[in-house]
C-alpha positions in Angstrom: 97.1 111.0 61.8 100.5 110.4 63.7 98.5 109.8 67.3 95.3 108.8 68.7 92.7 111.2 70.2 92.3 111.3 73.6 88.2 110.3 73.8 89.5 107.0 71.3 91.7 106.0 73.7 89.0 105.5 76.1 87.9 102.4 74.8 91.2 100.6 74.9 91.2 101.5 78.7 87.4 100.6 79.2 88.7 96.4 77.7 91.2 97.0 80.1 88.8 97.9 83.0 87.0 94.9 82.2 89.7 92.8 82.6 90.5 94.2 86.4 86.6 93.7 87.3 86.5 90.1 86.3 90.1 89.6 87.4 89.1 90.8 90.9 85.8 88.6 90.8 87.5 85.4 89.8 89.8 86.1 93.2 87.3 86.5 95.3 85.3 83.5 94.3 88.6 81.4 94.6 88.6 82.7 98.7 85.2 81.6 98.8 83.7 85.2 99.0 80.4 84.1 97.2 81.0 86.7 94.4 79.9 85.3 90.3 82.2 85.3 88.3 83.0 83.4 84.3 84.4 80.3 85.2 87.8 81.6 82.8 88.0 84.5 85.1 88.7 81.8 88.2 91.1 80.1 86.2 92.9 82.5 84.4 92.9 85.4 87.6 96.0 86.1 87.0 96.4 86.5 83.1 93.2 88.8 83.8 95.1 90.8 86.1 98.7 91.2 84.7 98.9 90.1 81.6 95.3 92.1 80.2 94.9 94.7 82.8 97.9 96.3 83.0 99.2 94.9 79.8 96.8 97.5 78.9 97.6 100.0 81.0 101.2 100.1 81.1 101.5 99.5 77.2 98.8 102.2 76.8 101.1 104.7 78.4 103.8 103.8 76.2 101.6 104.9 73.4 100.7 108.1 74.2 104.1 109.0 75.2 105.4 107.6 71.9 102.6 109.3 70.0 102.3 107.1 67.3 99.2 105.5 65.8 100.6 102.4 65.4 101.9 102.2 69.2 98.2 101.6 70.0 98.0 98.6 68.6 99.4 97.1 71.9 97.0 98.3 74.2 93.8 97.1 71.7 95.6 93.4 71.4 95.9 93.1 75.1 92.4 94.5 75.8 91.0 91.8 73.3 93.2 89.1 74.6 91.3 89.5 78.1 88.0 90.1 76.7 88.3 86.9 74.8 89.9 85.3 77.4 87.0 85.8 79.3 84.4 85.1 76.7 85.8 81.5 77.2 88.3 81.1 74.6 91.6 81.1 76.7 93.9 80.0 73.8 92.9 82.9 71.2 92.9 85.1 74.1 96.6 83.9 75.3 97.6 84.7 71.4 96.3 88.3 71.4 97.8 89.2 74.7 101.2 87.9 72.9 100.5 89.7 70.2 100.1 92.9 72.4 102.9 91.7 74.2 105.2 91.6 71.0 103.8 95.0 69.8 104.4 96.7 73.6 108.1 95.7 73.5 108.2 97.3 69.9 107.4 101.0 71.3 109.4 100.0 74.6 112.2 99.3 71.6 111.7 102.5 69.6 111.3 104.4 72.9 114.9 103.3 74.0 116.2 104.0 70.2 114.6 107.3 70.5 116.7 107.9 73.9 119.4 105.3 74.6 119.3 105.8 78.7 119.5 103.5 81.3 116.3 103.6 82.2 114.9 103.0 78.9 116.7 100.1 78.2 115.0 99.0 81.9 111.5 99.7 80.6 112.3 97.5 77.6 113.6 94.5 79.7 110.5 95.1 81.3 108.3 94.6 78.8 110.4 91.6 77.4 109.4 89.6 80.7 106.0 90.7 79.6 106.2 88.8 76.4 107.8 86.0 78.0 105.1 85.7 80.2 102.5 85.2 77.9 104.8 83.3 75.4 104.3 80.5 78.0 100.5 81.2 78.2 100.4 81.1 74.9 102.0 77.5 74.2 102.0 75.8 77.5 99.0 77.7 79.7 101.8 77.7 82.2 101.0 80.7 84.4 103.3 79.2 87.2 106.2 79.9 85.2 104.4 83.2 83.9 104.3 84.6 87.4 107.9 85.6 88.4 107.9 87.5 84.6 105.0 89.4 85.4 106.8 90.2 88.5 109.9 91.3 86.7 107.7 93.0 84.3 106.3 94.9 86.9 109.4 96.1 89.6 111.4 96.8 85.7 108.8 98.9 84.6 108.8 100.7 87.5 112.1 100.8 88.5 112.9 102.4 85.4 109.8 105.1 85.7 111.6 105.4 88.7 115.2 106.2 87.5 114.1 108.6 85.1 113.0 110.8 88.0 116.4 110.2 89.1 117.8 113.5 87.0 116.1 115.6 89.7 118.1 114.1 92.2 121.4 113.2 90.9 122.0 109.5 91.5 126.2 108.9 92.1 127.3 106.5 89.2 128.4 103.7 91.0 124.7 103.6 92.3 123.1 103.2 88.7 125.4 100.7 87.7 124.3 98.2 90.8 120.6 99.4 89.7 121.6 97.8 86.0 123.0 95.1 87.4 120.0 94.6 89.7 117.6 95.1 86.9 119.7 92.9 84.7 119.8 89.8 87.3 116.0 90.1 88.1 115.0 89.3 84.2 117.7 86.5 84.1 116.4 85.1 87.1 112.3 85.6 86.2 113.2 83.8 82.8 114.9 81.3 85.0 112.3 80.8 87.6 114.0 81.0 90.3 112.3 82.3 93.1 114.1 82.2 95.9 117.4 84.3 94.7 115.0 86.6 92.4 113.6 87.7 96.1 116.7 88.6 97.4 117.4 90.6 94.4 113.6 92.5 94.8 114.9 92.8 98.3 118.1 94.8 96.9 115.9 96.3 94.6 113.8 97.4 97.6 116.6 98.9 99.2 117.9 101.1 96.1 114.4 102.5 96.1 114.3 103.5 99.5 117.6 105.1 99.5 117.9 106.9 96.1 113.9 107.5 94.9 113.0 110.9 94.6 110.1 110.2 96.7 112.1 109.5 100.0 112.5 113.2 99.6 108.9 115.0 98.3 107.6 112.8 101.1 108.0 115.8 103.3 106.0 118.3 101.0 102.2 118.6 101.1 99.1 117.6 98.9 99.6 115.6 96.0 103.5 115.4 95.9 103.3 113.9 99.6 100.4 111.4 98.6 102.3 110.3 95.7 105.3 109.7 97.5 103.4 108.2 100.5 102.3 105.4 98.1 105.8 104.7 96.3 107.4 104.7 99.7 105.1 102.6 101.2 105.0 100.2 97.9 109.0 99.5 98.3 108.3 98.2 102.0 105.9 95.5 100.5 108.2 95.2 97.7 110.7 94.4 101.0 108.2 92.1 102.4 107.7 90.2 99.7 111.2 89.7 98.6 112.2 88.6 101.7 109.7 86.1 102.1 110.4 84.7 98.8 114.3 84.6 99.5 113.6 83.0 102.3 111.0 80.7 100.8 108.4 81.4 103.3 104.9 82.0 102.8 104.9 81.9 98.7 101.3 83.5 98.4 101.7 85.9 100.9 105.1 86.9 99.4 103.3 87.5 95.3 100.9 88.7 97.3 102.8 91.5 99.3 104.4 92.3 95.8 101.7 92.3 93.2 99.0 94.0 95.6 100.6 95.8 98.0 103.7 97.1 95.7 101.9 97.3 92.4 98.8 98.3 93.4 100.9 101.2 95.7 102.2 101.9 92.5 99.0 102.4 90.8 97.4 104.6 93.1 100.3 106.9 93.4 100.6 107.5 89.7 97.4 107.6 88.8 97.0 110.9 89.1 99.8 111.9 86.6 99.1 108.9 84.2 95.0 109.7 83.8 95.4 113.5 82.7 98.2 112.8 80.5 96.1 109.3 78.6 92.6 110.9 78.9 92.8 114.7 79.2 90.8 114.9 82.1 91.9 116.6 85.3 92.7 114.1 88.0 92.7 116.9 91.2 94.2 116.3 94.5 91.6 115.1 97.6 92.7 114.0 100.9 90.1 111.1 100.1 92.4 109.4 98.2 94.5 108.3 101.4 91.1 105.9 102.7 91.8 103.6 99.5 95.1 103.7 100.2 94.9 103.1 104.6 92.6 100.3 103.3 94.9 98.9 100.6 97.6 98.5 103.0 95.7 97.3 106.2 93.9 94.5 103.8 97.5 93.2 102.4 99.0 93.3 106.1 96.0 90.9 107.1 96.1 89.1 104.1 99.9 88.1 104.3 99.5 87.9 108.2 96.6 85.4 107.4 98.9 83.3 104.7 101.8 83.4 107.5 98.9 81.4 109.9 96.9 79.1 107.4 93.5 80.5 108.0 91.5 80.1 105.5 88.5 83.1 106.7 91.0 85.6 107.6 92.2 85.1 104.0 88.8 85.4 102.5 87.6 88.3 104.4 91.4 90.4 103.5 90.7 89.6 99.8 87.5 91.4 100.0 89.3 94.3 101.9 92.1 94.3 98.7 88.8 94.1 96.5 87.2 96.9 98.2 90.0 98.7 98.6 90.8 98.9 94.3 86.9 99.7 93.8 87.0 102.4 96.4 89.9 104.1 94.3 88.3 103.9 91.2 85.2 105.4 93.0 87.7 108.3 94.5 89.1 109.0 91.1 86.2 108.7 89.0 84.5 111.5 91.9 87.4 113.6 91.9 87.6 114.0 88.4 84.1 114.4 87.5 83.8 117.2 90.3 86.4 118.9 88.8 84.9 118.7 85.5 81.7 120.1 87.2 83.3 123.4 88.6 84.8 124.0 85.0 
């Protein structure tokens, strides 16, 4: 058997799932919300989050596009690593989610071997900064020099999603070199740590997005093209924000926050929709509901950096509810959408 079935895949997701729930849980009891949550989960948040959530995800993906049992391997590793992690066992947990890490930029390698691109080689500096990241979980439980790699990990991956679209819209030469170079620069600097100059180059980054993605142009179509490109769009202006706040250090939480909710979780909503059918085999139809999740995500991440900008502590709480809410209320949306299409089949 070259690939895994689609309804086996589902448990790989479902350890992924688990680490977003706890993930969001151990936030929201570090803002003081009141919600329970394993005492690993406040600790390790953001290992829960990047590292085993969409370590998951993401290297999931890669599998099914690579369609190779082995591939999968990635995806069940990082799954573990957050189950484990919290089950209380942080430094087995740290080692699997390496281990998935390793095996991710494996298929990320054969991918690019497959078809030497651009954008492939992007996707496999991407998921380098991935295993760098939890390299230094692993040995040093140093997420504070894990967090601009997971940021890398994350604007590389889809940057280079991104540029593949690009052969629908021809992008001029000279254009895809800076976008190497760019792409280049942020991994050096993520494995550097420096934050400062790796948010002027998101900024840049930013910038080529908003003036070469495909999406600046579907934006104008209608249904499910437009929402997509409604959520990349408005991804790359917190992408924007954040950069700029970092390069002008300014605000640090507010500026990973700006990236790694409002741009990544932008990200996620708009590509759901093409990234569910194709991992599952379920139909993912457009609903004008999807926008509330969306209106929400945004409005929650505007008051949340707001509240960083001013220091208060209960405006803060109350917008990490709203970014909380405003994930579970996609999930909801999707999981509605797709079972009511099951329904009328």
């Amino acid at each position: 058997m070259q690939d895994l079935p689609p309804l086996a895949r589902a448990p790989v997701l479902l350890l992924g799932f688990v680490a977003l729930l706890t993930g969001i849980a151990g936030a929201l009891f570090r803002l003081g919300v009141g919600v329970p949550a394993p005492a690993t989960a406040i600790t390790w948040h953001g290992a829960l989050m990047a590292s085993a959530f969409f370590g998951t995800l993401i290297s999931l993906e890669r599998a099914v596009a690579i369609g190779r049992l082995w591939a999968y391997l990635a995806p069940a590793a990082s799954g573990l690593g957050g189950l484990v992690l919290v089950l209380g066992a942080p430094e087995q947990g740290f080692w699997l989610l390496e281990g998935g890490a390793f095996l991710f930029g494996a298929a990320s390698l054969a991918v690019w071997r497959r078809q030497p691109a651009l954008h492939t080689a992007v996707l496999a500096l991407g998921a380098l900064c991935l295993l760098g990241a939890n390299l230094w979980l692993a040995l040093a439980q140093a997420p504070e020099r894990a967090v601009p790699l997971w940021i890398a990990f994350f604007v590389l991956t889809i940057g280079g999603e991104r540029l593949e679209l690009s052969r629908l819209t021809p992008v001029p030469p000279r254009a895809r070199v800076a976008f190497g170079v760019l792409s280049a620069l942020i991994a050096l600097d993520a494995f550097a740590a420096h934050l400062p100059s790796l948010g002027v180059l998101l900024l840049g980054l930013a910038a080529w997005l908003g003036r070469f993605d495909l999406a600046t142009r579907t934006i104008r179509a209608q249904g499910l093209t437009r929402y997509i490109a409604v959520c990349l769009v408005s991804g790359y202006v917190w992408l924007a924000v954040g950069g700029a706040l970092l390069g002008l250090q300014l605000a640090r939480d507010a500026a990973l926050h700006a990236i790694l909710l409002g741009f990544v979780f932008s990200m996620v909503f708009g590509h759901a929709p093409v990234i569910l059918p194709a991992v599952l085999r379920v139909a993912f139809p457009y609903g004008a509901a999807l926008y509330a999740p969306l209106a929400l995500l945004h409005a929650s991440v505007l008051v949340r950096v707001a509240a960083d900008l001013a220091d208060a502590a209960t405006l803060k709480s109350a917008a990490g509810a709203g970014n909380a809410l405003a994930i579970v209320l996609f999930i909801l949306t999707a999981a509605t959408l797709a079972l009511s299409a099951r329904g009328r089949r």
